[in-house]
C-alpha positions as CSV (number, residue, x, y, z in Angstrom):
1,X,-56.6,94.0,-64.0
2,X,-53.0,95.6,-64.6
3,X,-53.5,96.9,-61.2
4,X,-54.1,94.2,-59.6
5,X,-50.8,92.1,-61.3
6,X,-49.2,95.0,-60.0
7,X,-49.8,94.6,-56.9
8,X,-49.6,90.5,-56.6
9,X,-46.0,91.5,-58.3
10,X,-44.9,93.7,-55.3
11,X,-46.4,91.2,-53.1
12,X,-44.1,88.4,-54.2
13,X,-41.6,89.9,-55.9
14,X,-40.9,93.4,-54.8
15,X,-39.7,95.2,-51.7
16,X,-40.5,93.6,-49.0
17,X,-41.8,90.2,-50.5
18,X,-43.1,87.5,-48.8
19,X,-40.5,85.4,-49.6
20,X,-38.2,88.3,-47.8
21,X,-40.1,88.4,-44.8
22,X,-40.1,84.6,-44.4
23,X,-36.2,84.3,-44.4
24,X,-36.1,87.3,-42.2
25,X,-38.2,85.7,-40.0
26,X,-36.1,82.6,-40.4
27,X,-33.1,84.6,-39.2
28,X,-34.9,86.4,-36.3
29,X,-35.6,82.9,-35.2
30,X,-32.0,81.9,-35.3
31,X,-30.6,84.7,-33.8
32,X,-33.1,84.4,-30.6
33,X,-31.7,80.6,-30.3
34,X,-28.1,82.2,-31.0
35,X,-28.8,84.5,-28.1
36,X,-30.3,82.1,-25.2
37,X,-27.6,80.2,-26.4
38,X,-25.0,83.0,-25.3
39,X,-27.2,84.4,-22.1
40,X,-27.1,80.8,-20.7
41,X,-23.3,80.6,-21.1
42,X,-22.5,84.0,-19.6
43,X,-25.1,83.0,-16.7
44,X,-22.9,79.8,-16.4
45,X,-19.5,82.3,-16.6
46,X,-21.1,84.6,-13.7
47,X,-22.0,82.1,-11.8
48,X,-18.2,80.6,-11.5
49,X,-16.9,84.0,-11.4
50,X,-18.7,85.1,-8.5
51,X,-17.8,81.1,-6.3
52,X,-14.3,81.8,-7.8
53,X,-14.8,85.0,-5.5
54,X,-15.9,84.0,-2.4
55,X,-15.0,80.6,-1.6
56,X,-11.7,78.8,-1.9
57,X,-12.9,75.7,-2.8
58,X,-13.8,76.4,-6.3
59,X,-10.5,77.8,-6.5
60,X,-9.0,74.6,-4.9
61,X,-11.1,72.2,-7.6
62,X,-10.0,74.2,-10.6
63,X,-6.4,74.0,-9.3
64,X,-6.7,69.8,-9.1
65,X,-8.3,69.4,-11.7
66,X,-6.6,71.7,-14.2
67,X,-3.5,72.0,-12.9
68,X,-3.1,68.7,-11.0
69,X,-2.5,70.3,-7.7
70,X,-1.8,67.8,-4.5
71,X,-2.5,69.2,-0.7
72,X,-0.8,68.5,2.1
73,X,-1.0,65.4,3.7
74,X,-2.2,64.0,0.5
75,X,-0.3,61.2,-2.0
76,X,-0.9,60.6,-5.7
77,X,-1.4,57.5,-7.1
78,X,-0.9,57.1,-10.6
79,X,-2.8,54.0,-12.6
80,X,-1.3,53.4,-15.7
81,X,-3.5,51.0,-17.6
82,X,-1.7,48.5,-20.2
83,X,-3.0,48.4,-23.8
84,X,-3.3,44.7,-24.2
């Protein structure tokens, strides 16, 4: 009988417990969501990288966008909206 409490003790309460194995699980699970969460964003990051580098109009998109760039030939047209 002391043998077996023993035992049931370092099953639950000892090195390597079930409780620990749970949360370890827990964090293994988290981590794996943690890193698709990453992969998809460096994916995302490549996949820019490599249209920044071969066509120039991704480059010419960022530069409007981000930077307000206007071409040649073009006007801007400014709408300011009132707050009434």
């Amino acid at each position: 009988m002391v043998l077996f409490l023993l035992l049931q003790y370092k099953l639950w309460v000892g090195d390597g417990a079930v409780p620990e194995v749970m949360h370890l699980e827990q964090e293994i699970e988290k981590k794996q969501l943690e890193k698709n969460k990453l992969e998809e964003r460096n994916a995302s990051l490549a996949a820019e990288v490599k249209d920044l580098k071969q066509g120039k109009d991704a480059i010419e998109e960022r530069a409007r966008s981000e930077m307000g760039m206007i071409g040649k030939d073009e006007t801007f047209y400014q709408i300011i909206q009132s707050s009434k």
